[in-house]
C-alpha positions in Angstrom: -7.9 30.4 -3.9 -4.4 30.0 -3.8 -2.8 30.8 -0.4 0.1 29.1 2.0 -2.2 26.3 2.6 -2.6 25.0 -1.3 -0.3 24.3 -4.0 -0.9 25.7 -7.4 -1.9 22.1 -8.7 -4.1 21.8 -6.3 -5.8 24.9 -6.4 -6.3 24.2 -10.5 -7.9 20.5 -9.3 -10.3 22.0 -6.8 -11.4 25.1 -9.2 -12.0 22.1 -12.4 -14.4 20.1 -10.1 -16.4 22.8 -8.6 -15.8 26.3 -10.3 -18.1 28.3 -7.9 -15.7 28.2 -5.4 -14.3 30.6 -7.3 -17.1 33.0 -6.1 -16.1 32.4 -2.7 -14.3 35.2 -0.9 -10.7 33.6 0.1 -10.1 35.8 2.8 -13.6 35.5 4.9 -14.7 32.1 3.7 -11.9 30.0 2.5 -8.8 30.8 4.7 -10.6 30.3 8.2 -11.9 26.8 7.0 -8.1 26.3 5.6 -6.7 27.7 9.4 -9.4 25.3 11.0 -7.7 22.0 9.1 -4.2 23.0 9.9 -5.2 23.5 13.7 -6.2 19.9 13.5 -2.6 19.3 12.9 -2.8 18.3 9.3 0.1 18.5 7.1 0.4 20.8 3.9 0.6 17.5 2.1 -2.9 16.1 4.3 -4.5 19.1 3.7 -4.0 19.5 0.0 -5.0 16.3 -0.2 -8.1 16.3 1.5 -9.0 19.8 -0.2 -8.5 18.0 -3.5 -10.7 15.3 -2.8 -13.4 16.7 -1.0 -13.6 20.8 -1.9 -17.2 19.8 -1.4 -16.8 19.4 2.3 -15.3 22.8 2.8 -17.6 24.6 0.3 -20.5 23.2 3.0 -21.8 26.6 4.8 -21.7 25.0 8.4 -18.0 23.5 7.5 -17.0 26.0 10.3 -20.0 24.7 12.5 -19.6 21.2 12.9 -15.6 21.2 12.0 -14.3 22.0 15.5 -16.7 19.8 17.6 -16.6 16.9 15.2 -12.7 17.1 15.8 -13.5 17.1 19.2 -15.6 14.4 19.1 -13.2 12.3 17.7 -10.5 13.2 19.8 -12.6 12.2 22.5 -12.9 8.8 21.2 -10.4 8.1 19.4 -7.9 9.4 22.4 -5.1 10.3 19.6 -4.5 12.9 17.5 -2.7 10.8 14.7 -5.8 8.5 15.0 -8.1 11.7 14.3 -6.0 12.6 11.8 -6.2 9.2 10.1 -9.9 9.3 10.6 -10.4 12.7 8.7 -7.9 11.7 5.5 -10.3 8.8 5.6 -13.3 10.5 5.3 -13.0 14.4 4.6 -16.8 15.0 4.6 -16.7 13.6 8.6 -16.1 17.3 9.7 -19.7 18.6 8.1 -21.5 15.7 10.4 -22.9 16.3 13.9 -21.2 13.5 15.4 -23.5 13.2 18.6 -26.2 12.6 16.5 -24.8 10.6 13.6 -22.7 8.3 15.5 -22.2 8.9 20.0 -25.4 6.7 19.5 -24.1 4.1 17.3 -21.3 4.0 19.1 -23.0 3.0 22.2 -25.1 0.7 20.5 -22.2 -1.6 19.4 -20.9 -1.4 22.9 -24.1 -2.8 24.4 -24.2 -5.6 21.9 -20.3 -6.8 23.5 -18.6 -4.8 20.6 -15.3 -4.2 22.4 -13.8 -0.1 22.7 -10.2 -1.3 21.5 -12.3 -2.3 18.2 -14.5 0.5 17.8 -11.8 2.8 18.2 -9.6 0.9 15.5 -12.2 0.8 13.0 -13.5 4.3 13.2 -9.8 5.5 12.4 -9.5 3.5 9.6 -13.3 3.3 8.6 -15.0 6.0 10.0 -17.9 6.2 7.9 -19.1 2.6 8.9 -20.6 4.8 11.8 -21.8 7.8 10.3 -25.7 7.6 9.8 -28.7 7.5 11.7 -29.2 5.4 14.8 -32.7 3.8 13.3 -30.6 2.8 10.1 -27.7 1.7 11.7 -30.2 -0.1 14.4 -31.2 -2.4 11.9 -28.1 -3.2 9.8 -26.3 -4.2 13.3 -29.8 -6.5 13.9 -29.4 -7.9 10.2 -25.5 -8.4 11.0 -26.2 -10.4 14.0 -28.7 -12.6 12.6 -26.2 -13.9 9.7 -24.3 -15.0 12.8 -21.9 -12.7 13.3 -20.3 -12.2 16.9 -20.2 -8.5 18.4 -16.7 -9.9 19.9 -14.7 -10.3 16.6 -13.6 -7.5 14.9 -14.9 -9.1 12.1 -18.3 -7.7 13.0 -17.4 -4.4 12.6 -16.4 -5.2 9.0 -19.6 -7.2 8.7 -21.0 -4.1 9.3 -18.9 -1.9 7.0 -19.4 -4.4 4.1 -23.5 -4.1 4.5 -23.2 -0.7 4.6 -21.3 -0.1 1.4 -23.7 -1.3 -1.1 -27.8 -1.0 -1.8 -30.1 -3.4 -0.5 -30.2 -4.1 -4.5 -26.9 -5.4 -5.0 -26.2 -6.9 -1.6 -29.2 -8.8 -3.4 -27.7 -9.8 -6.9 -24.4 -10.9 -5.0 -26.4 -13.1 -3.2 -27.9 -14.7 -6.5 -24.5 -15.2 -7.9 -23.5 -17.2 -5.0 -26.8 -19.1 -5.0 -26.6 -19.5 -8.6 -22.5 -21.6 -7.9 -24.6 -23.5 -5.6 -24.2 -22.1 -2.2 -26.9 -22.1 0.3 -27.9 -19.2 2.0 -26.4 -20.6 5.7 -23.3 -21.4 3.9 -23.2 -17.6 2.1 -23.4 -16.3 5.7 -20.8 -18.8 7.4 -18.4 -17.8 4.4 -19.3 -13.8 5.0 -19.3 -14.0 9.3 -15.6 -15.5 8.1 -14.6 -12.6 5.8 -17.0 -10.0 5.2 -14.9 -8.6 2.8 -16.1 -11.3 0.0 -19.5 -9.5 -0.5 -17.6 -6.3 -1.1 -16.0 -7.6 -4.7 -17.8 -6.5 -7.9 -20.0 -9.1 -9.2 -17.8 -9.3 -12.3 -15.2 -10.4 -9.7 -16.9 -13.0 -7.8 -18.3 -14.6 -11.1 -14.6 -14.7 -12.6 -13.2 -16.0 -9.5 -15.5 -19.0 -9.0 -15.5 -19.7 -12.5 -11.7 -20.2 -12.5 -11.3 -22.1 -8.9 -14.6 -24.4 -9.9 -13.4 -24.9 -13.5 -10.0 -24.5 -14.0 -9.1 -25.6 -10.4 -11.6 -28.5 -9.5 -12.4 -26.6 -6.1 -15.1 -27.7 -4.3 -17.5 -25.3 -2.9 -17.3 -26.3 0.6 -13.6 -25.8 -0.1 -14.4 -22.4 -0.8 -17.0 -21.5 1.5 -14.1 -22.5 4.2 -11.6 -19.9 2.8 -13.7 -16.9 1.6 -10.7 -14.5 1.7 -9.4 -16.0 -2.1 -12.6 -14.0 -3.6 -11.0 -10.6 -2.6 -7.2 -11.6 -4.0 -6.5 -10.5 -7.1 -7.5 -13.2 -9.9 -4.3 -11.7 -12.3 -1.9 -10.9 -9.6 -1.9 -13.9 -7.5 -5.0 -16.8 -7.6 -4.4 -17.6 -11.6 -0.6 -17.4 -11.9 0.5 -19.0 -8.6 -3.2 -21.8 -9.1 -1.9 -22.5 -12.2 1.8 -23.6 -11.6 0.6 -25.3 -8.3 -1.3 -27.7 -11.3 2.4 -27.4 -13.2 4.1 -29.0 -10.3 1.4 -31.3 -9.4 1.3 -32.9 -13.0 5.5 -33.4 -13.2 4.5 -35.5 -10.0 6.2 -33.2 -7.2 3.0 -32.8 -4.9 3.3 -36.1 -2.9 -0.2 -37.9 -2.5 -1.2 -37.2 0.7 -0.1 -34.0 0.4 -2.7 -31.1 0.1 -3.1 -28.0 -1.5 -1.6 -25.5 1.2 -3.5 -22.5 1.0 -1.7 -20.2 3.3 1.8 -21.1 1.0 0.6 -21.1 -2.2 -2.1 -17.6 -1.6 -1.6 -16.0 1.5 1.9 -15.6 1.4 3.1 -12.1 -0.3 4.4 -12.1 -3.3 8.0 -11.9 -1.9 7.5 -15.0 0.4 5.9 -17.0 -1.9 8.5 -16.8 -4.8 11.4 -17.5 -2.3 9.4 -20.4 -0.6 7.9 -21.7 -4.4 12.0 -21.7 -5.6 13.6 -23.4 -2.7 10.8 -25.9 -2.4 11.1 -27.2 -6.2 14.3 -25.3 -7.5 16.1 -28.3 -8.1 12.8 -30.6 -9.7 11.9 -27.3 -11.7 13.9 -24.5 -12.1 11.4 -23.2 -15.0 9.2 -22.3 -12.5 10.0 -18.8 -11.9 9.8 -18.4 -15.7 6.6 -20.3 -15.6 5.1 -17.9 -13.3 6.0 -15.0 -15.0 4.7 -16.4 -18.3 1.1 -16.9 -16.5 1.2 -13.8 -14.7 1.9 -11.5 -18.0 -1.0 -13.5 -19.5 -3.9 -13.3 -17.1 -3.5 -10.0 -16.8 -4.0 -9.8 -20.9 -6.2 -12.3 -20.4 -10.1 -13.4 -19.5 -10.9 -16.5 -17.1 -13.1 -17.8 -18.8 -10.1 -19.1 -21.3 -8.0 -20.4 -19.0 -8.4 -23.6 -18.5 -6.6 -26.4 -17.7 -4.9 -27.6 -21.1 -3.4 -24.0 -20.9 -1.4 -24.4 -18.1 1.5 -25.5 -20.0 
């Protein structure tokens, strides 16, 4: 298998997941579907990536079929080559579909509904197989997308979109229940999800952990949350429980004035950069332990479970 297209390492990868590409011929079967990703304009680094991902994509008998006019396709839409690019290290297998039928029509579909071009094209470069499937299936998941109230002019509904895609009807189902279960009602599961889609994509283990620690440990109301879905897809070690948890540190030594709110955009949108030099300048001088505070709580909820952390542990 080994030619000037793939590294050694990668040759031993591909051969360890599917072995009966050793049976293949390199010269008549392998090589012309290697030649036909470097035309694209994939690097050796792309293409021994891809190849070590997907071998099952290239092992496909029509790879040399639908390769070119997917590529085509794409080029065609996308108007870029770096975008097609993009697009294929996305999704490998994307050059074994016929594109007219598993997506021109999709395509269309979203454009008759107000979805703008600008927004198709962005999303299939980054997340092309949101489109890939057949027009009756994808028919109905746009209807269903629409009905929770999401609007065709956001890119938001393209993600809407993605997010109902990635999962069975079964566990879209059980995510549901957990939220129901925390006490949201089903119109206020759908304005939190038309706001960010993304928060029915988290495991179920996630979104159980995360509610449990802003209800319990934090006191957040649900509304609170409903109004700022995006927390459910942070990471609870990295950033909600360390930063939440010496935001209640400074807020018990009294330096959170009264009228003074938690700011969500300081204390958990900010990176992690940004945050540590705004959480030091802001209460360097009132508490200088905090940086060693933070540390403290960030090594232990990443040793540690939520369920534990509570709020005689913050100090």
């Amino acid at each position: 298998m080994n030619c000037c297209y793939v590294t050694n390492q990668s040759s031993s990868q591909v051969i360890c997941r599917h072995p009966r590409i050793l049976l293949c011929d390199p010269e008549k079967t392998l090589l012309p579907k290697f030649q036909i990703l470097k035309s694209i304009g994939l690097s050796r680094t792309d293409l021994n990536a891809i190849v070590t991902a997907t071998p099952q994509a290239i092992m496909r008998s029509k790879f040399k079929d639908t390769a070119p006019p997917c590529v085509d396709y794409l080029r065609t839409v996308l108007g870029s080559r770096d975008l097609v690019i993009s697009a294929i290290k996305r999704f490998p297998l994307a050059l074994t579909y016929d594109l007219q039928v598993y997506a021109a029509e999709n395509i269309q579909m979203l454009l008759e509904v107000g979805v703008s071009y600008s927004t198709i094209q962005a999303v299939l470069a980054r997340q092309p197989r949101t489109f890939f499937t057949s027009a009756d299936t994808f028919r109905k998941v746009v209807k269903d997308v629409m009905e929770m109230g999401c609007n065709p002019k956001k890119v938001r509904f393209l993600m809407a979109i993605h997010a109902l895609r990635s999962m069975s009807k079964s566990t879209w189902g059980k995510k549901l229940a957990i939220y129901k279960k925390w006490g949201w009602s089903k119109d206020e599961i759908f304005i939190a999800f038309e706001r960010y889609p993304g928060l029915m994509m988290s495991s179920e283990d996630k979104i159980v952990r995360m509610l449990d620690f802003l209800v319990n440990t934090m006191g957040w109301e649900m509304s609170y949350i409903v109004q700022r879905p995006i927390v459910i897809c942070f990471s609870l070690e990295k950033r909600v429980i360390p930063r939440c948890l010496v935001y209640q540190y400074v807020a018990e030594k009294g330096l959170i004035k009264e009228n003074e709110d938690f700011c969500f955009t300081k204390w958990l949108m900010y990176s992690e950069t940004k945050f540590l030099n705004w959480a030091m300048k802001r209460y360097e001088d009132e508490a200088p332990e905090i940086l060693k505070l933070y540390r403290k709580h960030l090594n232990e909820a990443n040793g540690s479970s939520t369920s534990i952390l509570r709020k005689r542990d913050v100090i």
